[in-house]
DODOVEX-942903 format. One record per residue (C-alpha): y, x negated, z negated; residue in one letter; residue number from 0. Coordinates in nm, 2 decimals, padded with zeros to 4 digits. Example, Ala and Ser with C-alpha at 12.3 -4.5 7.8 and 13.67 -1.06 7.14 Angstrom:
2
{site {-00.45,-01.23,-00.78},'A',0}
{site {-00.11,-01.37,-00.71},'S',1}
//
This chain:
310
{site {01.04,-01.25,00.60},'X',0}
{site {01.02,-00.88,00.38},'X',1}
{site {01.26,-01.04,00.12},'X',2}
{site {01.52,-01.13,00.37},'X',3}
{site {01.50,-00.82,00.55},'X',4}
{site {01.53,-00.61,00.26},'X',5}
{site {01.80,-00.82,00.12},'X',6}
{site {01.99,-00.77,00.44},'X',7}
{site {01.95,-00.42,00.38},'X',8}
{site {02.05,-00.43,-00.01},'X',9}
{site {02.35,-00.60,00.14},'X',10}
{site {02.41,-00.33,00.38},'X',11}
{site {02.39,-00.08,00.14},'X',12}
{site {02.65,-00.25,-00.15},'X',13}
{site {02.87,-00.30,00.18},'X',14}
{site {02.88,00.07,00.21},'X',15}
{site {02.88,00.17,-00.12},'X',16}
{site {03.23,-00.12,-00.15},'X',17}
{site {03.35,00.09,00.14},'X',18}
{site {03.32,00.42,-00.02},'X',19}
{site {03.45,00.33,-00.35},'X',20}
{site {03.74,00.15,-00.18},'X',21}
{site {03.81,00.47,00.02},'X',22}
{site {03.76,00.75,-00.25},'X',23}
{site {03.99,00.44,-00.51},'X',24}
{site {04.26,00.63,-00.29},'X',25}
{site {04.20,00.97,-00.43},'X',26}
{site {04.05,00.98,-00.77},'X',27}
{site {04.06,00.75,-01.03},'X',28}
{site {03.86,00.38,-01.00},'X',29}
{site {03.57,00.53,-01.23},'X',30}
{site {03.49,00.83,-01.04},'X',31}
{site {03.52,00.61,-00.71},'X',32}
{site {03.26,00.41,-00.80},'X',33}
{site {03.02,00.72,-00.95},'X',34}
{site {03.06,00.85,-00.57},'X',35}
{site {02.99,00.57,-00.37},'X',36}
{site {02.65,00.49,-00.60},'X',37}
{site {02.58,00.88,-00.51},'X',38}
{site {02.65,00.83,-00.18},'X',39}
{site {02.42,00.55,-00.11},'X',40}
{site {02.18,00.75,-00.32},'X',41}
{site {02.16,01.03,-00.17},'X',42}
{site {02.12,00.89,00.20},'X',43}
{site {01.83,00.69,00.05},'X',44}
{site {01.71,01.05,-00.09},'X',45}
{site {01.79,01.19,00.29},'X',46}
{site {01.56,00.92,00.45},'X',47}
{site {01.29,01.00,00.19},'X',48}
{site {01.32,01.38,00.25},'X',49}
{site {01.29,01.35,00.62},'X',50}
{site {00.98,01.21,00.57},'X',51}
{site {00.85,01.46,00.40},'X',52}
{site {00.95,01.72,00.67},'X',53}
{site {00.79,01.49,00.99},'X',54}
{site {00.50,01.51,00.76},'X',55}
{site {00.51,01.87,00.73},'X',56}
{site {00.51,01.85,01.13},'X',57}
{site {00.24,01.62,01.21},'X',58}
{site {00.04,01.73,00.91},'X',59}
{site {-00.31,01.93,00.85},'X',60}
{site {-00.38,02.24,00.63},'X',61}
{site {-00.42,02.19,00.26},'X',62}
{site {-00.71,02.34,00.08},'X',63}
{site {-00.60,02.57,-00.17},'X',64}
{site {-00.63,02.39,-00.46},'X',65}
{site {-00.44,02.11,-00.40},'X',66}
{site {-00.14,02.32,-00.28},'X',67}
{site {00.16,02.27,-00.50},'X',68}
{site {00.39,02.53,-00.59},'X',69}
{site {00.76,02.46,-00.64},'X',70}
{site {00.80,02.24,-00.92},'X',71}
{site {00.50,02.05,-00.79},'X',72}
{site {00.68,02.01,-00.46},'X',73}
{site {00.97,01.87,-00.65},'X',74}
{site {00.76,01.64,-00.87},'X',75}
{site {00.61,01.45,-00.59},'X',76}
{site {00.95,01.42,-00.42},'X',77}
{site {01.10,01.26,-00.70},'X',78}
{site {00.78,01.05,-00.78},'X',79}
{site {00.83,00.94,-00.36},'X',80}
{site {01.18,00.86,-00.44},'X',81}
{site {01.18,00.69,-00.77},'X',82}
{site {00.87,00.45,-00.61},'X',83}
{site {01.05,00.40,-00.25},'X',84}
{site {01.35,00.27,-00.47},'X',85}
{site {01.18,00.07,-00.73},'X',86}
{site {00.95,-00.13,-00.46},'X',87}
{site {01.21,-00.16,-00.23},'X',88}
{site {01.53,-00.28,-00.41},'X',89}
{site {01.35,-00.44,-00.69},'X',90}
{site {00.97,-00.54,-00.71},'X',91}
{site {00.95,-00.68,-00.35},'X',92}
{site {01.29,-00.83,-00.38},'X',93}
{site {01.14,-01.02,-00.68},'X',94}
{site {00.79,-01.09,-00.53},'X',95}
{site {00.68,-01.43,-00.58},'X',96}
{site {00.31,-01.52,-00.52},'X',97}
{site {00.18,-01.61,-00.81},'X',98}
{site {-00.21,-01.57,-00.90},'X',99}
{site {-00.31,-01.46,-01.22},'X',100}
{site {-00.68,-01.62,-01.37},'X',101}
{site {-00.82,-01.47,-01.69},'X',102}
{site {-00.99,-01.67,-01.95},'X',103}
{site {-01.22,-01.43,-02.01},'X',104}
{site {-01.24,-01.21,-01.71},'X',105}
{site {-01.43,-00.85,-01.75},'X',106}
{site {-01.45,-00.77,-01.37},'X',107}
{site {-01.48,-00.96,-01.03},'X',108}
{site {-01.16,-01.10,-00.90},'X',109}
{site {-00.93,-00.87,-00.67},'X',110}
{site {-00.76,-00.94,-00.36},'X',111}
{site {-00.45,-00.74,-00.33},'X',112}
{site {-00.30,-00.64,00.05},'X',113}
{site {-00.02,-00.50,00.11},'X',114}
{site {00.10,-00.27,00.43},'X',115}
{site {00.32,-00.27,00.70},'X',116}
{site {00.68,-00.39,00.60},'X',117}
{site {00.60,-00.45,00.26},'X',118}
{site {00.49,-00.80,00.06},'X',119}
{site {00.27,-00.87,-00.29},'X',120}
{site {00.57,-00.71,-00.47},'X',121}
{site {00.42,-00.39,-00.41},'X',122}
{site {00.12,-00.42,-00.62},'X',123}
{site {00.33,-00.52,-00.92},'X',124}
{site {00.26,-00.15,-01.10},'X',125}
{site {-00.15,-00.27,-01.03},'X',126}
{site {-00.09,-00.62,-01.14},'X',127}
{site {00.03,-00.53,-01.44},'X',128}
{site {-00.23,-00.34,-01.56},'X',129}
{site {-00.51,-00.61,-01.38},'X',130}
{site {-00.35,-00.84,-01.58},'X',131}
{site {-00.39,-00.60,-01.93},'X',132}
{site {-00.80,-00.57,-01.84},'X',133}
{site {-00.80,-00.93,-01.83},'X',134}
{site {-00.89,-00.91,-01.43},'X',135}
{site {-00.85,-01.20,-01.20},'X',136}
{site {-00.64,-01.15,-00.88},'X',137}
{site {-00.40,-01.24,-00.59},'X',138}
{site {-00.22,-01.11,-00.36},'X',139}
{site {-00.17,-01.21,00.01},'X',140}
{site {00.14,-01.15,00.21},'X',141}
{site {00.09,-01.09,00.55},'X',142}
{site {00.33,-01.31,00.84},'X',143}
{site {00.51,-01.20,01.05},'X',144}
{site {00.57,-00.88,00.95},'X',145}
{site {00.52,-00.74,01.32},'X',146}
{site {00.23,-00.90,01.44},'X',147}
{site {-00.10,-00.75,01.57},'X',148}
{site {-00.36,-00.62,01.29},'X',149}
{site {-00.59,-00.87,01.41},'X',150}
{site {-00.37,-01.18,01.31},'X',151}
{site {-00.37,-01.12,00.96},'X',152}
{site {-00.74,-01.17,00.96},'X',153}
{site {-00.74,-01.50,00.92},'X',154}
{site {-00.47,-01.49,00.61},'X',155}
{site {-00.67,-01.27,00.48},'X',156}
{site {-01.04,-01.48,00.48},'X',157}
{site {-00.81,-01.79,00.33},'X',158}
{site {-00.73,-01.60,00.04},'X',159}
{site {-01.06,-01.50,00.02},'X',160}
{site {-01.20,-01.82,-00.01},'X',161}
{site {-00.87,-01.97,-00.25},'X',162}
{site {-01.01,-01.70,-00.50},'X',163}
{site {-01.39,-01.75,-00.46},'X',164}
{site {-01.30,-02.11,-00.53},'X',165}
{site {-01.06,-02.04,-00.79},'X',166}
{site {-01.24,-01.82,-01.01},'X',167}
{site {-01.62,-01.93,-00.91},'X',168}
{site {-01.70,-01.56,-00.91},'X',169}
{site {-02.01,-01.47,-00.64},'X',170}
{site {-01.77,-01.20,-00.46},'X',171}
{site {-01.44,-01.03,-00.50},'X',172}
{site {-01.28,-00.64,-00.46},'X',173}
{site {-01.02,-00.61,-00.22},'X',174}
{site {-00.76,-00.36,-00.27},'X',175}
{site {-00.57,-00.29,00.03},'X',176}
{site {-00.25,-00.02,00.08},'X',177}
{site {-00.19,00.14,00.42},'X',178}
{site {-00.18,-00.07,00.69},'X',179}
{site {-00.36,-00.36,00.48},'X',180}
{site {-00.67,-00.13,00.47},'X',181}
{site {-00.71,-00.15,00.84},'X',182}
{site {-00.66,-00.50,00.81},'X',183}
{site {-00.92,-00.56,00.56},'X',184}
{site {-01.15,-00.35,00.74},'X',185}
{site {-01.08,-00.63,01.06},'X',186}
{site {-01.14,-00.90,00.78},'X',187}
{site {-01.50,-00.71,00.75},'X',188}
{site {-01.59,-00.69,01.12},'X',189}
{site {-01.48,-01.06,01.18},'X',190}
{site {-01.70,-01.23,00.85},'X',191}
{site {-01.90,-00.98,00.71},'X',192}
{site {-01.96,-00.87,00.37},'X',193}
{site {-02.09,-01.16,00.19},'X',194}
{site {-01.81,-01.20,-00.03},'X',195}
{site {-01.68,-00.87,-00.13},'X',196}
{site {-01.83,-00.59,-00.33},'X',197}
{site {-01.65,-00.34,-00.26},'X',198}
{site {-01.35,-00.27,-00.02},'X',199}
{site {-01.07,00.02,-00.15},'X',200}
{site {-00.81,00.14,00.09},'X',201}
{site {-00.54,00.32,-00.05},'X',202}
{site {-00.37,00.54,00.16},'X',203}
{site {-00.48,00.41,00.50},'X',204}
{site {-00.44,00.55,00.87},'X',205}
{site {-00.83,00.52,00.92},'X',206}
{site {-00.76,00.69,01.20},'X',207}
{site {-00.38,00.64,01.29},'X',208}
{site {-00.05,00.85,01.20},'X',209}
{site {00.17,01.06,01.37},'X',210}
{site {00.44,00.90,01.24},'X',211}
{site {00.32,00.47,01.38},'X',212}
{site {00.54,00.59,01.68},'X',213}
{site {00.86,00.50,01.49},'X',214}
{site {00.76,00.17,01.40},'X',215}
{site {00.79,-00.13,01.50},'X',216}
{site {00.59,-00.41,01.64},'X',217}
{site {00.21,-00.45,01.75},'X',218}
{site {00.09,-00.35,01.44},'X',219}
{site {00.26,00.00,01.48},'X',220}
{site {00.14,00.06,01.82},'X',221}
{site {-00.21,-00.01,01.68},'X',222}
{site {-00.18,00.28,01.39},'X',223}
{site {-00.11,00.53,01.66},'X',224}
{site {-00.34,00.82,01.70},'X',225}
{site {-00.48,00.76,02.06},'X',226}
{site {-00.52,00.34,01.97},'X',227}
{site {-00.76,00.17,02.12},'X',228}
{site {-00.78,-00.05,01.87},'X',229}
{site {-00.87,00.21,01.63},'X',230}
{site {-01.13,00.32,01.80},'X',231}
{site {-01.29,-00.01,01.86},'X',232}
{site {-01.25,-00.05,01.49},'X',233}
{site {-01.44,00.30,01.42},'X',234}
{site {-01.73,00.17,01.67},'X',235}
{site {-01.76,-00.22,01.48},'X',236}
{site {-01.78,-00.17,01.15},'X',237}
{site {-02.01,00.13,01.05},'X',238}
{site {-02.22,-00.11,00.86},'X',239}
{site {-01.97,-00.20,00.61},'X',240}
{site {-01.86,00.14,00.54},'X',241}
{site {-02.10,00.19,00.23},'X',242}
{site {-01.87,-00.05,00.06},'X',243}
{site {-01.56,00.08,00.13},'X',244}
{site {-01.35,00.32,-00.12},'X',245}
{site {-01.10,00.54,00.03},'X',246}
{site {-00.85,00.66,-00.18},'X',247}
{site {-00.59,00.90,-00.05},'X',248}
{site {-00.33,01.16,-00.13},'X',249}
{site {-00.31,01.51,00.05},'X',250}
{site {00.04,01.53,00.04},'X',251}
{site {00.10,01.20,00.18},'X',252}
{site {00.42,01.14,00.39},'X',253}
{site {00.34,00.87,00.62},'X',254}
{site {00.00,00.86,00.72},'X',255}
{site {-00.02,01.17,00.88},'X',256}
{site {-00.26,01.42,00.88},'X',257}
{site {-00.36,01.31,00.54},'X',258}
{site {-00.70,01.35,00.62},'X',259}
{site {-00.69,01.03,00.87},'X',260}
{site {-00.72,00.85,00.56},'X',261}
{site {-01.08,00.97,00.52},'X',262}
{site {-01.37,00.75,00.68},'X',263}
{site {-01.68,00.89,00.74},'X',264}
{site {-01.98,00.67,00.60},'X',265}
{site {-01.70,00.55,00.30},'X',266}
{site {-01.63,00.72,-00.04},'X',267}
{site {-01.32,00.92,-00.06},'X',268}
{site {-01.16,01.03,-00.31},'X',269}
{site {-00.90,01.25,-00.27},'X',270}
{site {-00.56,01.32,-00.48},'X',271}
{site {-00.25,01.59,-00.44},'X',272}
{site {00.10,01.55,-00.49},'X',273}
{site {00.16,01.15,-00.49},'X',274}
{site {00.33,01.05,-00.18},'X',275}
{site {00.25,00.72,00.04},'X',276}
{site {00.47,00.42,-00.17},'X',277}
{site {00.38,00.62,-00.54},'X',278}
{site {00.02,00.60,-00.47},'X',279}
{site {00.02,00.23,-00.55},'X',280}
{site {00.18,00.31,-00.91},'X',281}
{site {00.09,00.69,-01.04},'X',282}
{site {-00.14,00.62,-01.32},'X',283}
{site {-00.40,00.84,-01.19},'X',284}
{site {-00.44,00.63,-00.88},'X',285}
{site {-00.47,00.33,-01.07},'X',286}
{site {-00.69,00.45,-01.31},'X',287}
{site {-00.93,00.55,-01.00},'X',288}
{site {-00.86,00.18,-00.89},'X',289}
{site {-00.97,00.03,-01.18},'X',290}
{site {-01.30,00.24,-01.21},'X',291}
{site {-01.38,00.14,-00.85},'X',292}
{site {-01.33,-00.26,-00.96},'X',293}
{site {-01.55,-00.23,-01.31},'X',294}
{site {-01.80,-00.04,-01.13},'X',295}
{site {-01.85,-00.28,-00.79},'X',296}
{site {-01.84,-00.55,-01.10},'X',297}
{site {-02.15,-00.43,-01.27},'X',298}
{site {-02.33,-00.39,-00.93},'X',299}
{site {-02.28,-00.75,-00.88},'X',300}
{site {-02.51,-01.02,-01.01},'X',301}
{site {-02.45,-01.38,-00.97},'X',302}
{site {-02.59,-01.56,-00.67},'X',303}
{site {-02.89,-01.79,-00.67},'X',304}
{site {-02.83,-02.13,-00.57},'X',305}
{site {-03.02,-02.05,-00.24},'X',306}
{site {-02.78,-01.84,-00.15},'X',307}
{site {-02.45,-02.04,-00.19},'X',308}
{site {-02.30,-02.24,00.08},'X',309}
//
């Protein structure tokens, strides 16, 4: 459903940029036509990304003083927010195909990888890549229809789960959820408990909604609102499980905001400045933090007793 969605939006978008070009072909010679219709498509992608930004700036919260960014900071994490928008957009998710990667010799648990709202596997790719350097085992699990409620991705989630458990024969896994998957994965928690995972790490997630789930779409939106009841009965069901949870978040996010939704009381959090929402699942510093969270929920982990395996 993602990859058709945003193929009918690449298709949109070469339609305009045909239409420009064909336009502009009138004016100026067949070269520069084309150099200003790629611009123009560009540049409203560049628009969409910058409004963003300024809702954020809206809805947002005060940042301490030192993670304020001056100027060229400002313009850094634009352009990190742009360049990672574009890439997962019009080339990693078009090109997602689930696909699970097994190490011979693994070095950590296995690692579930969710994605958020409107997005598929193909988002992880910048994680995979490196999971798959470390010699990590992991999946990813792409979550159908792309509008339903939070709760209805529970079950895709536990099936995945269990493929990897059984896949691997590792006692538990690490979950690594974006966004919206991080809510979902914290629904996973409430419905079958905490027998197999070690450790849960949210990245970038509306723990407690975002001013900006009002422009979305579908059930899951509404749920990632800021006065959702769902939330709330969320907050009140899984305080257990919040010693092995991770959040990791970005104060100058642009879509889950205030950026301090993202932090969960009872959870780690770990907080960054000047990555935006989509370039929080690639800046290296992100994934570095990632990576520590894995090795270390690995070493914690020792193998079950036969008692204790059904």
């Amino acid at each position: 459903m993602v990859v058709r969605i945003l193929l009918a939006i690449m298709a949109m978008q070469v339609a305009a940029a045909l239409a420009i070009w064909y336009a502009a072909a009138q004016y100026v010679p067949l070269d520069l036509a084309l150099l200003l219709a790629v611009l123009a498509v560009v540049l409203v992608r560049g628009a969409i990304n910058a409004n963003n930004f300024r809702m954020a700036r809206k809805f947002g919260c005060a940042v301490p003083a030192e993670h304020r960014l001056d100027p060229a900071g400002r313009l850094c994490l634009f352009c990190g927010e742009f360049r990672a928008s574009m890439l997962t957009s019009s080339w990693t998710m078009l090109r997602h195909t689930p696909a699970p990667f097994f190490a011979a010799e693994a070095r950590a648990l296995p690692v579930l990888l969710v994605h958020g709202y409107g997005c598929n596997g193909g988002f992880w790719a910048a994680l995979r890549a490196l999971l798959r350097r470390e010699r990590i085992s992991h999946d990813t699990v792409d979550l159908e229809p792309v509008t339903a409620p939070l709760d209805d991705y529970v079950a895709q989630v536990e099936c995945a789960v269990q493929r990897l458990l059984a896949a691997t024969g590792a006692p538990r896994i690490v979950v690594v959820a974006h966004s919206m998957g991080g809510l979902v994965a914290r629904a996973w928690l409430r419905r079958h408990g905490a027998r197999n995972v070690a450790r849960v790490v949210t990245v970038g997630t509306p723990h407690h909604g975002t001013g900006l789930a009002s422009l979305g779409i579908g059930a899951n939106a509404r749920q990632m609102r800021r006065d959702s009841g769902w939330l709330a009965q969320l907050a009140q069901d899984d305080t257990a499980y919040r010693p092995l949870i991770t959040s990791v978040w970005s104060w100058h996010d642009n879509i889950v905001v205030p950026a301090t939704s993202c932090q969960l009381a009872g959870a780690s959090n770990i907080a960054f400045s000047g990555i935006g929402h989509v370039a929080l699942g690639s800046d290296p510093r992100v994934l570095s933090c990632i990576l520590d969270e894995i090795l270390a929920a690995s070493r914690l982990t020792r193998p079950r007793s036969p008692a204790t395996i059904n």
